[in-house]
C-alpha positions as CSV (number, residue, x, y, z in Angstrom):
1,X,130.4,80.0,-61.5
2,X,132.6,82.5,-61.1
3,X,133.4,81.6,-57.7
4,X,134.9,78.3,-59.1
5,X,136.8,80.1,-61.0
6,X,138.5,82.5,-58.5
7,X,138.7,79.3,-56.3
8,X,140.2,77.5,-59.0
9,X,142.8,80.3,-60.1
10,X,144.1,80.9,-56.1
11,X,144.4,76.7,-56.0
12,X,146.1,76.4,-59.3
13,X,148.6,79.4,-57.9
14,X,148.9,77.7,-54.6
15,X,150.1,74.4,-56.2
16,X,152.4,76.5,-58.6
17,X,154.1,78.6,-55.3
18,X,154.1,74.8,-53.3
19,X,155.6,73.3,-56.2
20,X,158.8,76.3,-56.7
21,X,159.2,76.1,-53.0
22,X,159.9,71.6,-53.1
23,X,161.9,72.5,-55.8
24,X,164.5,74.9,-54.2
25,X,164.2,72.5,-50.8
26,X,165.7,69.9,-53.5
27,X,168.3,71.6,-54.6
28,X,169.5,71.9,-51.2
29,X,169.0,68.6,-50.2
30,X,170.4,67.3,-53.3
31,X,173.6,69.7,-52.5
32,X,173.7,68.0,-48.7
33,X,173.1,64.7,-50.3
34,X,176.1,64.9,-52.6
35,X,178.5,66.0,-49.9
36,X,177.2,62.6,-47.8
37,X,177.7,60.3,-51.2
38,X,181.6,61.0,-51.8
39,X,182.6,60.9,-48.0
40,X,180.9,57.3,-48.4
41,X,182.2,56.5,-52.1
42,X,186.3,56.2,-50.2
43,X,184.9,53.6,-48.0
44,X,183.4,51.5,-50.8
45,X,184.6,50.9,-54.3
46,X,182.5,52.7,-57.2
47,X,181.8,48.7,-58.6
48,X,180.4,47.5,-55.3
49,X,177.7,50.0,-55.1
50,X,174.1,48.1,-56.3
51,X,172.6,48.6,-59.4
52,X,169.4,49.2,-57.4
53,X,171.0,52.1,-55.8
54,X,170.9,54.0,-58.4
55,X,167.4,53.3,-59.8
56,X,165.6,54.3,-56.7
57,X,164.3,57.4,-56.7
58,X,166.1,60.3,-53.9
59,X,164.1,61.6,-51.1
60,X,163.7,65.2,-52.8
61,X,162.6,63.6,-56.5
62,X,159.7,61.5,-53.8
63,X,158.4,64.2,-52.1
64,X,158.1,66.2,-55.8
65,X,156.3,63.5,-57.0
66,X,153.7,63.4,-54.3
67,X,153.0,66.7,-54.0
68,X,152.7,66.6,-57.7
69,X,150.0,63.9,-57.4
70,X,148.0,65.7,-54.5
71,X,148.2,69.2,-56.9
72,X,146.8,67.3,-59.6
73,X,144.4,65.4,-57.6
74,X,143.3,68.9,-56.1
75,X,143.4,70.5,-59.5
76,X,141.3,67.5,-60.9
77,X,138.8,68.1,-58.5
78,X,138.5,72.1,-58.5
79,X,137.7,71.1,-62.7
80,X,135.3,68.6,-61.3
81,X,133.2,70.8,-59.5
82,X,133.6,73.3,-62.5
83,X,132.3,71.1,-64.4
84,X,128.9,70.2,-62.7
85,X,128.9,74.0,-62.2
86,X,128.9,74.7,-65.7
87,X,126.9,71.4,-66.7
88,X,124.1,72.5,-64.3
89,X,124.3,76.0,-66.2
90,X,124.4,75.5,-69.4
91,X,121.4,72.8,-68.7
92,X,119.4,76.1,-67.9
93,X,120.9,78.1,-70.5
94,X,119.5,74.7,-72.8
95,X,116.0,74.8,-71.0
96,X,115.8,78.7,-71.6
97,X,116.8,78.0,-75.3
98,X,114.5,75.0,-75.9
99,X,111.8,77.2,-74.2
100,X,112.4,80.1,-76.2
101,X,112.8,77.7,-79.1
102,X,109.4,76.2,-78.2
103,X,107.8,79.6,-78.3
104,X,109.3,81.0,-81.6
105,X,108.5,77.8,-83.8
106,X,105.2,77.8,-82.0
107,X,104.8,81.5,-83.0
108,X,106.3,81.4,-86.1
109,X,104.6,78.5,-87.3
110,X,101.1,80.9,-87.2
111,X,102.7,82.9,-89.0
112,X,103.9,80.3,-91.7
113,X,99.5,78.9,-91.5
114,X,98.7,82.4,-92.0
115,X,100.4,82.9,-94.8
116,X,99.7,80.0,-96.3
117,X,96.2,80.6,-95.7
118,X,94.5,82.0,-99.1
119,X,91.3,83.7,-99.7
120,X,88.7,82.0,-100.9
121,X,85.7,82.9,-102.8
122,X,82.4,81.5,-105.2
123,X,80.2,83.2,-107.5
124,X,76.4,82.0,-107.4
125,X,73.5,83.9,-108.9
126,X,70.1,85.5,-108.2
127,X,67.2,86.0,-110.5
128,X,64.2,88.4,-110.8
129,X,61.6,89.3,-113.1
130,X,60.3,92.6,-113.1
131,X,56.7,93.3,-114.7
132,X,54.8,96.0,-115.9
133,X,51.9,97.5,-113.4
134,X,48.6,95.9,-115.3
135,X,45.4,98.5,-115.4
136,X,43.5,96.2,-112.7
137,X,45.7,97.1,-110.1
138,X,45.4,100.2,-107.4
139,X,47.7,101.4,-105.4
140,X,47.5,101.8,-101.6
141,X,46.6,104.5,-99.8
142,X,49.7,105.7,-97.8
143,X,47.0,107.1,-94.7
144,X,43.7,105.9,-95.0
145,X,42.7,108.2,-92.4
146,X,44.3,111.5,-93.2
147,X,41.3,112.6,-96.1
148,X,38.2,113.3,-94.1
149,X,35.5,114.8,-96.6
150,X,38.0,113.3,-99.9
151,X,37.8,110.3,-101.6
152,X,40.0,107.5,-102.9
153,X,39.1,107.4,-106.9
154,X,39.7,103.6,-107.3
155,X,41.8,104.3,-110.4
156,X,44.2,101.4,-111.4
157,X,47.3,101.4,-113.7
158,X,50.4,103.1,-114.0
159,X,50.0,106.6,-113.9
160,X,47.0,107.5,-111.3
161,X,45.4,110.1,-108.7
162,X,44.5,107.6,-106.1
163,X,43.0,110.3,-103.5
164,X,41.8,113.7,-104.0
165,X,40.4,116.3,-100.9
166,X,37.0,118.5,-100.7
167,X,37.6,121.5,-99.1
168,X,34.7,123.3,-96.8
169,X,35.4,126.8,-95.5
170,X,32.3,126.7,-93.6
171,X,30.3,130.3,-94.2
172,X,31.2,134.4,-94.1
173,X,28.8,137.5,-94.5
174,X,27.9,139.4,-97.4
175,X,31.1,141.2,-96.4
176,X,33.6,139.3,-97.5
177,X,36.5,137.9,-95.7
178,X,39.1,135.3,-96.5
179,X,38.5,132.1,-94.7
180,X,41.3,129.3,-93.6
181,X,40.9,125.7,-94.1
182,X,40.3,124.8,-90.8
183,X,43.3,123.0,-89.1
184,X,41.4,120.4,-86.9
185,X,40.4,119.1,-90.3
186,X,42.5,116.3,-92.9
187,X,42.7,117.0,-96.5
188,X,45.2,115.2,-98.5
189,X,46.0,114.4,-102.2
190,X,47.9,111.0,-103.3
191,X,49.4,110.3,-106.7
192,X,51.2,107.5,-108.2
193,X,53.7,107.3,-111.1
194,X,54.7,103.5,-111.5
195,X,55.5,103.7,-115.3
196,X,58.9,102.7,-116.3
197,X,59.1,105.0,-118.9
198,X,61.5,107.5,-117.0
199,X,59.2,110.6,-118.2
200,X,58.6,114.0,-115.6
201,X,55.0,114.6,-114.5
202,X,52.9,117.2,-113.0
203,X,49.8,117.3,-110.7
204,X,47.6,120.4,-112.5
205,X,44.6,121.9,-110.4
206,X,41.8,124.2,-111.0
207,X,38.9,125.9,-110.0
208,X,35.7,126.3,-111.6
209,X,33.0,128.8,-110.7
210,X,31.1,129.1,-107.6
211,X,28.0,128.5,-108.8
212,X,24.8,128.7,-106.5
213,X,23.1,125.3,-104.8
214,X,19.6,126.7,-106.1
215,X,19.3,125.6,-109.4
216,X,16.3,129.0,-109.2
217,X,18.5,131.4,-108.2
218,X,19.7,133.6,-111.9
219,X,22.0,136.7,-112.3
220,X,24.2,137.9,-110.0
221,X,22.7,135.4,-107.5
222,X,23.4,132.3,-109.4
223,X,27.3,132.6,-108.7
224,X,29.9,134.1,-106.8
225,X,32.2,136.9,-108.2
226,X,36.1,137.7,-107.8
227,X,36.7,134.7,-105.7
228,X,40.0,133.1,-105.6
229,X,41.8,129.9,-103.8
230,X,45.4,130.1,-102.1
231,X,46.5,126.3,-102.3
232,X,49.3,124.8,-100.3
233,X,51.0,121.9,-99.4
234,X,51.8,121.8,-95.8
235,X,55.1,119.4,-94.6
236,X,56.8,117.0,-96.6
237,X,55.0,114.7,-99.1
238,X,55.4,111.3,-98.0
239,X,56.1,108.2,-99.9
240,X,54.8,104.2,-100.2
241,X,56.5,102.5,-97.7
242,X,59.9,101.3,-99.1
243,X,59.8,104.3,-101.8
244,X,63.1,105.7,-101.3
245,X,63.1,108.3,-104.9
246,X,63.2,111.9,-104.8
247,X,59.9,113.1,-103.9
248,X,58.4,115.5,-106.5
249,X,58.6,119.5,-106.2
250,X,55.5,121.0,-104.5
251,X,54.2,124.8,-105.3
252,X,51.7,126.5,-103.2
253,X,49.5,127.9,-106.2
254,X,46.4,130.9,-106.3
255,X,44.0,129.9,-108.0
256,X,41.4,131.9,-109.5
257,X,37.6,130.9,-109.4
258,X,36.6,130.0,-113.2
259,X,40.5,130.7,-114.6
260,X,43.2,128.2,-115.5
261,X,45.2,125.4,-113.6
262,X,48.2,125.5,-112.2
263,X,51.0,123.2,-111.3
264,X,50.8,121.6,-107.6
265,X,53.6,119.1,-107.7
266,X,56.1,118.6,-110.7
267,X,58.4,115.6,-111.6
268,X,61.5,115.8,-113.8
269,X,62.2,113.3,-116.4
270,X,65.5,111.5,-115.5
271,X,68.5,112.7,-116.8
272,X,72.3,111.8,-116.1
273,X,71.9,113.4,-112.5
274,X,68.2,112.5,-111.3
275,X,66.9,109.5,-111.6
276,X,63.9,108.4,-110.2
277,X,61.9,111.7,-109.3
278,X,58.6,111.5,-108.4
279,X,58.2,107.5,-108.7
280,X,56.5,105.5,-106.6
281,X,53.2,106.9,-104.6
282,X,53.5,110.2,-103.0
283,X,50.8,111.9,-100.1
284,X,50.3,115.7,-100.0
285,X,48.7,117.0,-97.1
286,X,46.9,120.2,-96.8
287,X,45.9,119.6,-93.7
288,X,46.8,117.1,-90.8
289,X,44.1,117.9,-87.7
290,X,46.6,120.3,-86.0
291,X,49.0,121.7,-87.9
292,X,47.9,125.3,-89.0
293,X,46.8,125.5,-92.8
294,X,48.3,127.2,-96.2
295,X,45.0,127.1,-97.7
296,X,42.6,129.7,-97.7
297,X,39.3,131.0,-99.9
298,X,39.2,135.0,-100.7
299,X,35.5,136.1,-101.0
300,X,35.0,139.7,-101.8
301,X,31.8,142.2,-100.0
302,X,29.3,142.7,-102.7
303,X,28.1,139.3,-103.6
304,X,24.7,137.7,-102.5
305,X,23.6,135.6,-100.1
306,X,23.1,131.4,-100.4
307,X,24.8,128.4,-100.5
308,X,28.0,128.0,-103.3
309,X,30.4,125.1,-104.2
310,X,32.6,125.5,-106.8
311,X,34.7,122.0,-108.7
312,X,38.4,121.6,-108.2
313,X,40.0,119.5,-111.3
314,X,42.8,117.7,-110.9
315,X,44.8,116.5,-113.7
316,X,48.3,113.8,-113.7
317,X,50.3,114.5,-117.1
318,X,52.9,113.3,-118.7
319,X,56.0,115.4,-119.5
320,X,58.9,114.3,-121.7
């Protein structure tokens, strides 16, 4: 394009220098050619020259006039080809424009969907009736296995002890000597709490006297003195499966042979804060078969000989 343009400027200034240069050339012809005109004008009489004379046009004014033809003829051409120049350019300047064009409306008419596009929502609804625990139903026993010499009590309702342990240190001397629960052993305890009351709890145990296995055997024979129980839970308690409250507060407890109870596990009421404590079934180990034990019987030197066993109580209350 610009090519056509330089080409077309150098033409136009071509035709303009060809067309000063005829002009000058016609001056002086036209000079000459009046100088030839009156030497002929004596010879003939100013009426007898033709009328045609005068109306054909003089050699200078016919050579102007072609060259003005073939400038404008070269000139028309040069604007020609400038033309199809441009027509061809601004076809691609179109097809960029249309493409670009294409590609915006496309564009922006995702925009315009989107955000015309409104949210869009429904509101259906899902029932439940919750029930009360009745007194026929028991709990489950979060690990059947994990209570070798205990039992399961059977107990159904809403506030229960479903397992409880029996302990057996196995035998000493006349010595004395404190004896571990032995570890290769499982001993476990499991409450429930499935009131909907809200209320705290606590587990209470205690020991009773160590009272000989021969109903014969009197005095100082017929029970064991200054005896005493360490008590403990060992790991975390574990809860029902799909319990997900806050487990209840465990305590590892001494407890004297033939004295009072004390508290093993403890559940606060709910308040603002905790909600939930203690609910649900809960399994407290005091031993697993491996893991080494927090419970242990004292037995002082001075007591007799024989075969003892001694009850452990354990009592669920309510708190308010």
């Amino acid at each position: 394009m610009k090519k056509s343009i330089v080409t077309l400027v150098i033409s136009i200034m071509a035709l303009f220098l060809c067309s000063s240069t005829i002009i000058n050339a016609d001056k002086v012809t036209s000079s000459v050619s009046i100088e030839i005109k009156k030497e002929k004008s004596h010879d003939l009489p100013e009426k007898a020259r033709s009328p045609s004379d005068t109306k054909l046009p003089k050699t200078n004014e016919t050579n102007t006039i072609l060259f003005s033809i073939i400038g404008v003829f070269i000139v028309g051409n040069l604007i020609k080809n400038f033309r199809k120049k441009e027509k061809k350019m601004k076809k691609v300047i179109l097809s960029s424009v249309l493409a670009s064009a294409v590609i915006l409306s496309s564009v922006g008419g995702v925009v315009v969907n989107a955000a015309e596009i409104t949210d869009d929502s429904a509101v259906t609804e899902a029932a439940v009736s919750v029930t009360s625990v009745s007194d026929e139903d028991t709990p489950e026993i979060i690990d059947p296995e994990g209570n070798d010499n205990g039992e399961t009590t059977g107990h159904g309702g809403q506030f229960t002890i479903d397992a409880v342990p029996n302990f057996d240190f196995g035998e000493t001397t006349v010595a004395g000597a404190t004896i571990k629960l032995d570890s290769a052993t499982k001993s476990a305890v499991q409450v429930s709490d499935r009131r909907s009351s809200g209320s705290g709890w606590t587990l209470n145990v205690k020991l009773g006297e160590f009272n000989n296995t021969d109903p014969s055997k009197t005095g100082k024979e017929a029970k064991l003195a200054g005896v005493s129980m360490n008590l403990g839970i060992i790991g975390d308690l574990v809860a029902n499966e799909g319990n997900n409250n806050m487990a209840p507060a465990k305590k590892a407890i001494k407890l004297e042979a033939g004295g009072g109870s004390d508290n093993l596990l403890t559940a606060d009421t709910d308040t603002e804060d905790v909600v939930g404590m203690g609910r649900g079934s809960w399994l407290g180990r005091f031993s697993d078969g491996m893991t080494e034990t927090e419970t242990s019987l004292f037995i002082p030197g001075g007591n007799y000989e024989g075969s003892y066993a001694a009850d452990l109580t354990w009592t669920l209350s309510q708190t308010v």
